[in-house]
C-alpha positions as semicolon CSV with decimal commas, in nm:
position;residue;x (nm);y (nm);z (nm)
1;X;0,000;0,000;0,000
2;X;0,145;0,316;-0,112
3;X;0,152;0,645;0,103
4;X;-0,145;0,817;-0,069
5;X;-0,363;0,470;-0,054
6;X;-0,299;0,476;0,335
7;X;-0,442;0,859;0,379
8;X;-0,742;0,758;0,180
9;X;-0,831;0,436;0,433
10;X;-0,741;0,693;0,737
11;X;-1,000;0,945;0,596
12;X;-1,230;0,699;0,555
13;X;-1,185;0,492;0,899
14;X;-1,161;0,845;1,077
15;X;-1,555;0,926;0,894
16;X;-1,698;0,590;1,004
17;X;-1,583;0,617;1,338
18;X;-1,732;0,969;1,382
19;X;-2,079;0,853;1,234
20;X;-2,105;0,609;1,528
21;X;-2,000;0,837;1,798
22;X;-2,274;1,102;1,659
23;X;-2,561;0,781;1,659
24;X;-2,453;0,696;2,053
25;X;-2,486;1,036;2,099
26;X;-2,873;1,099;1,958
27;X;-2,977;0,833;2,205
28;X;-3,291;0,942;2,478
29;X;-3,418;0,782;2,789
30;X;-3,790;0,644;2,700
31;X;-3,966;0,853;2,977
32;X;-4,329;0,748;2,890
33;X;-4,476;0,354;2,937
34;X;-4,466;0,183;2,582
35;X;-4,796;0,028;2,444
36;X;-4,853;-0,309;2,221
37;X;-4,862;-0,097;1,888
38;X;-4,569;0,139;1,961
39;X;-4,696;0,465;2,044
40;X;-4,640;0,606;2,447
41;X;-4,874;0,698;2,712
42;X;-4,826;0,944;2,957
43;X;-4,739;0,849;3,300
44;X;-5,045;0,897;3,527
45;X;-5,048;1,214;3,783
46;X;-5,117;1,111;4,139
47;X;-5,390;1,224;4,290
48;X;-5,394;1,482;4,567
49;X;-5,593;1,654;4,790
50;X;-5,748;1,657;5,126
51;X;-6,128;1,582;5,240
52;X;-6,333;1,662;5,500
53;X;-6,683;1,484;5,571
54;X;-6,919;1,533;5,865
55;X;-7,279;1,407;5,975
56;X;-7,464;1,103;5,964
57;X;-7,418;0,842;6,276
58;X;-7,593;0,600;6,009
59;X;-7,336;0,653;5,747
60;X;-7,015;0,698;5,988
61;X;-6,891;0,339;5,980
62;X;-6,916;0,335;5,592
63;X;-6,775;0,661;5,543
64;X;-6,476;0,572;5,747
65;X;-6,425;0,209;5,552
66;X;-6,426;0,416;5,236
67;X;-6,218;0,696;5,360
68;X;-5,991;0,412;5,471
69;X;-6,000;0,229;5,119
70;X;-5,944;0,495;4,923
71;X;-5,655;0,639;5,087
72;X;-5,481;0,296;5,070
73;X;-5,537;0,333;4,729
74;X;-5,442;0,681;4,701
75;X;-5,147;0,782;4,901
76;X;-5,164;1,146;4,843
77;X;-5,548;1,232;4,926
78;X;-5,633;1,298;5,329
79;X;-5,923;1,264;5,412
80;X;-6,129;1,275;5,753
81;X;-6,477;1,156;5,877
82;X;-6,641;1,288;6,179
83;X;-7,007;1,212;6,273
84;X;-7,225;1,407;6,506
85;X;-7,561;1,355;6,272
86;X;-7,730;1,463;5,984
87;X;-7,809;1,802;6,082
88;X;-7,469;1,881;6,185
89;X;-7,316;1,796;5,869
90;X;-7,522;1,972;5,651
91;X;-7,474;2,320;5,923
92;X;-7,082;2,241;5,885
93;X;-7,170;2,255;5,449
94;X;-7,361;2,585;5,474
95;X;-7,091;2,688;5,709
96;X;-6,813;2,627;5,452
97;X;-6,599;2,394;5,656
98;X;-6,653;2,059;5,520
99;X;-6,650;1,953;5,142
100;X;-6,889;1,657;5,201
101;X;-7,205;1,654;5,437
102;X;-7,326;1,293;5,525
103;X;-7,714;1,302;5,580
104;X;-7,981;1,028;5,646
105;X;-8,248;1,247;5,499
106;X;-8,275;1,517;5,249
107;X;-8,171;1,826;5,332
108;X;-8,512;2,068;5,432
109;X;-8,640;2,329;5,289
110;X;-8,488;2,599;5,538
111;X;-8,138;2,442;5,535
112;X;-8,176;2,550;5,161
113;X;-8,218;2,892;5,226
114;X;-7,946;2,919;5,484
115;X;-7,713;2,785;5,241
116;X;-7,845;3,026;4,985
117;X;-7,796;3,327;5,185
118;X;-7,431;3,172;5,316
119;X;-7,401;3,114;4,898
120;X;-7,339;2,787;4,921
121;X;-7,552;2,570;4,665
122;X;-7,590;2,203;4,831
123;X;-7,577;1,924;4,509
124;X;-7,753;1,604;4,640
125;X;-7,580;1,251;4,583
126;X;-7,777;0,937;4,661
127;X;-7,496;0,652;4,847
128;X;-7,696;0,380;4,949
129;X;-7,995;0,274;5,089
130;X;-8,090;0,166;5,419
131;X;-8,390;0,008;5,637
132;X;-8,470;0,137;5,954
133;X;-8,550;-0,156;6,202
134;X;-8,745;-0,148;6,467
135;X;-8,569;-0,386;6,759
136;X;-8,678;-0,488;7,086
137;X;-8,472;-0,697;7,325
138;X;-8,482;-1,120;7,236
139;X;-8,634;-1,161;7,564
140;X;-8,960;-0,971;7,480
141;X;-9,236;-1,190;7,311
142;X;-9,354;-0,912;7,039
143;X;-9,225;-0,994;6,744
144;X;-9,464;-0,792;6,452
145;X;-9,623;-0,506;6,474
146;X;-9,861;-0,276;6,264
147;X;-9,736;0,067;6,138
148;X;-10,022;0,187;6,320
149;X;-9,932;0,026;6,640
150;X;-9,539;0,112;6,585
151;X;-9,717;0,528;6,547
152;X;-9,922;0,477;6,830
153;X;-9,617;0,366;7,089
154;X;-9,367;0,643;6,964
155;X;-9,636;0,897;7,011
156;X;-9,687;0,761;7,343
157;X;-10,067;0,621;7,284
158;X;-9,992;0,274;7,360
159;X;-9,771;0,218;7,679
160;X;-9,818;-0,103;7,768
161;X;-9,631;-0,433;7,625
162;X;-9,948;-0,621;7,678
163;X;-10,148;-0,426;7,426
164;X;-9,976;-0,554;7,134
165;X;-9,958;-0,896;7,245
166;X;-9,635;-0,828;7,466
167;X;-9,594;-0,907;7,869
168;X;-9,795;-0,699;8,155
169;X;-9,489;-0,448;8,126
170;X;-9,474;-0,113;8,068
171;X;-9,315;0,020;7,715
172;X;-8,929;0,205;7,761
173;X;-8,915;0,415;7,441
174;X;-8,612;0,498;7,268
175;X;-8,542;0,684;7,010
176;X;-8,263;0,890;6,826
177;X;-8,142;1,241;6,946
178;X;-8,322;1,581;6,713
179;X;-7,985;1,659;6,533
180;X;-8,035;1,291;6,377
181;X;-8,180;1,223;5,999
182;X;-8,309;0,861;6,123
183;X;-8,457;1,072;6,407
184;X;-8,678;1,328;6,117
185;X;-8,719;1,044;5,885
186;X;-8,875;0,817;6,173
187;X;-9,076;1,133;6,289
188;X;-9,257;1,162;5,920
189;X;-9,276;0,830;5,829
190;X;-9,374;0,656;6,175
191;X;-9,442;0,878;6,455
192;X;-9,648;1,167;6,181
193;X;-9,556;1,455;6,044
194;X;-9,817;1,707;6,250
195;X;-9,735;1,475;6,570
196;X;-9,431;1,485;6,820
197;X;-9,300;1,168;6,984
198;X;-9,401;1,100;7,312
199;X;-9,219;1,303;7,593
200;X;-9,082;0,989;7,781
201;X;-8,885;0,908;7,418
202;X;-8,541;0,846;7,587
203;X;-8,341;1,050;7,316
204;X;-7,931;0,892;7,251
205;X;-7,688;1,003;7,026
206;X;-7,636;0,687;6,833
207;X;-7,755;0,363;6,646
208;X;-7,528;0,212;6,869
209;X;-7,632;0,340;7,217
210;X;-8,009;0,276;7,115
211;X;-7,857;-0,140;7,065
212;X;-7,652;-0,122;7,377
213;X;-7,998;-0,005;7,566
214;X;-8,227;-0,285;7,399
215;X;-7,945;-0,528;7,477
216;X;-7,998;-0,441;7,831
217;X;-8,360;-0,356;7,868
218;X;-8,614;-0,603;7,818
219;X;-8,897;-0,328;7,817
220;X;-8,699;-0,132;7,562
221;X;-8,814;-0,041;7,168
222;X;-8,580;0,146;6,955
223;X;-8,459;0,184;6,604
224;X;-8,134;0,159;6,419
225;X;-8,016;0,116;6,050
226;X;-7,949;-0,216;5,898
227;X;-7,558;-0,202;6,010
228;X;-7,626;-0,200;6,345
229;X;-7,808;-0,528;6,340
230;X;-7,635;-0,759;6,586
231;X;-7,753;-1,123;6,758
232;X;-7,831;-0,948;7,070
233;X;-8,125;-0,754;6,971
234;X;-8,463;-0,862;6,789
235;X;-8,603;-0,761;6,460
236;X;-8,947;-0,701;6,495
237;X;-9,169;-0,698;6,191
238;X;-9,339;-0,418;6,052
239;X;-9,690;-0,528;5,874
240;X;-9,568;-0,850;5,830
241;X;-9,222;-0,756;5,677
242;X;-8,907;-0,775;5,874
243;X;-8,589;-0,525;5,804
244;X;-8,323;-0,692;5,593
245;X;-8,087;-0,607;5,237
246;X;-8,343;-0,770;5,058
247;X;-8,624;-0,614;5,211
248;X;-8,488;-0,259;5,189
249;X;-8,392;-0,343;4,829
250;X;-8,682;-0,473;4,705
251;X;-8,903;-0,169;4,848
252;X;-9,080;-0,458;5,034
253;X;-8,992;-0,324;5,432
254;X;-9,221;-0,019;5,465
255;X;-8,892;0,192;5,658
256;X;-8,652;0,205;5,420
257;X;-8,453;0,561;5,270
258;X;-8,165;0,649;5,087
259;X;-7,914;0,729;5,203
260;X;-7,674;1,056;5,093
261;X;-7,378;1,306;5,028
262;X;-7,399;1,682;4,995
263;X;-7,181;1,882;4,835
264;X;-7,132;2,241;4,790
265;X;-7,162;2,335;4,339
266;X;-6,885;2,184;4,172
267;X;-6,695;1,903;4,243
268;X;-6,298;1,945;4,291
269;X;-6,091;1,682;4,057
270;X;-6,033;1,496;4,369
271;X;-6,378;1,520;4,545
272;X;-6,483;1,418;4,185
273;X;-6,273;1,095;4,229
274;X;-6,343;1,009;4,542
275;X;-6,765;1,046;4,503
276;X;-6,699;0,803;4,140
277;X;-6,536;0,574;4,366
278;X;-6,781;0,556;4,619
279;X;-7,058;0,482;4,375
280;X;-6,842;0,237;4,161
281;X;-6,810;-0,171;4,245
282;X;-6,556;-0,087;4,533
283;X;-6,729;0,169;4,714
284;X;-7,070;-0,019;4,705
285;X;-6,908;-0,312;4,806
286;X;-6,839;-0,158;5,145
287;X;-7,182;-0,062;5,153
288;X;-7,274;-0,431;5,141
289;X;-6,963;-0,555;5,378
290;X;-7,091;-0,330;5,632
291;X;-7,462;-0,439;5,661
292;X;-7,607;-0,198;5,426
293;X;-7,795;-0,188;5,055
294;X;-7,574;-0,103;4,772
295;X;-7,763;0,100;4,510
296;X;-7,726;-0,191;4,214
């Protein structure tokens, strides 16, 4: 090879080596997840954001299992659940410090125009549904009663066990606190709208406390939502129909509601999430795990 041969093949080495260096060099890092046909796909944001809910004594145990759930599932949302009853919740939503209200019963007519003066504009959102049952302790004999009768003993007309087919005893009536939904449903539904229940109505704060007093009390009548319903107390039936999922479902048990959420206009992205959740397969699945009626 002569000395001008020899230049040539350095040229030409020196060219093909700086072709590769300049392809290593256009190289980027795939930052996006590949799909099946070769195109990319952003990489999801996680979702943030806190939550506050308040009300319903009903609701409180789901609303805590889905608070629960769906933080698990989403890391960066915070989100707390306080009870204290229907009408509590919905003041805390006219008073702007909660994003969700839990209520037992639709909001009234002059929570409406507090909110509207407070310009808040509650949005209704029907959870789940829920039967009322009427308990009494597995001791007493009673076991169905009219809606009449059931009227007739929370307004205090019938006092006596043994005029409904009970023992010689006299009737211990309890009954939810006023700042309740269960408490205004029962009142329009059972007791009557234009009447009052009677004044020896032992008022308590909670579908619990009104089980933990039947428990104890074999005088004692009371009601409490489906998720309450534990071996220790007594489902009585109501004309003939008895308090269950299937009941409530069905529109068969005569004191049965739906259950809800209030909101204030529109829904954050993350309050958006969270409500879609709640009312997709996972979120009415904790409505069924704890005892109540899913809405499908």
């Amino acid at each position: 090879m002569n000395k001008r041969q020899a230049v040539a093949l350095g040229l030409v080495l020196a060219m093909l080596l700086g072709a590769f260096a300049l392809a290593g060099c256009g190289k980027t890092e795939d930052t996006t997840n590949g799909t099946t046909d070769g195109t990319t796909e952003p990489v999801a944001e996680e979702l943030t954001g806190t939550i506050n809910v308040e009300g319903s004594d009903t609701l409180v145990n789901v609303a805590g299992a889905w608070a629960d759930a769906f933080m698990t599932e989403n890391p960066g949302v915070m989100i707390s659940v306080k009870g204290g009853g229907s009408g509590t919740g919905i003041a805390a939503l006219i008073n702007g410090t909660v994003e969700f209200a839990d209520a037992s019963r639709e909001i009234k007519d002059e929570e409406l125009q507090q909110a509207s003066d407070n310009g808040v504009d509650p949005v209704e959102h029907k959870v789940a549904i829920d039967g009322i049952a009427v308990v009494v302790n597995p001791g007493n004999g009673v076991t169905d009663l009219t809606m009449d009768q059931l009227g007739k003993i929370y307004r205090g007309e019938i006092t006596n066990w043994k005029d409904v087919g009970g023992a010689d005893r006299a009737v211990v009536l309890l009954s939810r606190d006023s700042s309740s939904g269960t408490y205004e449903y029962f009142k329009e539904e059972v007791v009557g709208k234009d009447a009052e229940y009677a004044k020896e109505a032992k008022l308590l704060p909670s579908n619990q406390a009104i089980a933990d007093e039947v428990k104890a009390n074999e005088a004692a009548i009371g009601y409490i939502g489906l998720g309450y319903l534990t071996p220790d107390v007594k489902v009585v039936a109501v004309d003939g129909v008895k308090a269950s999922i299937e009941t409530a479902k069905d529109g068969s048990y005569p004191i049965s509601r739906y259950l809800y959420m209030y909101s204030n206009g529109e829904l954050s992205d993350v309050m958006q999430a969270y409500l879609d959740w709640i009312l997709g397969a996972d979120g009415q699945q904790i409505v069924a795990d704890e005892g109540f009626v899913p809405l499908q």
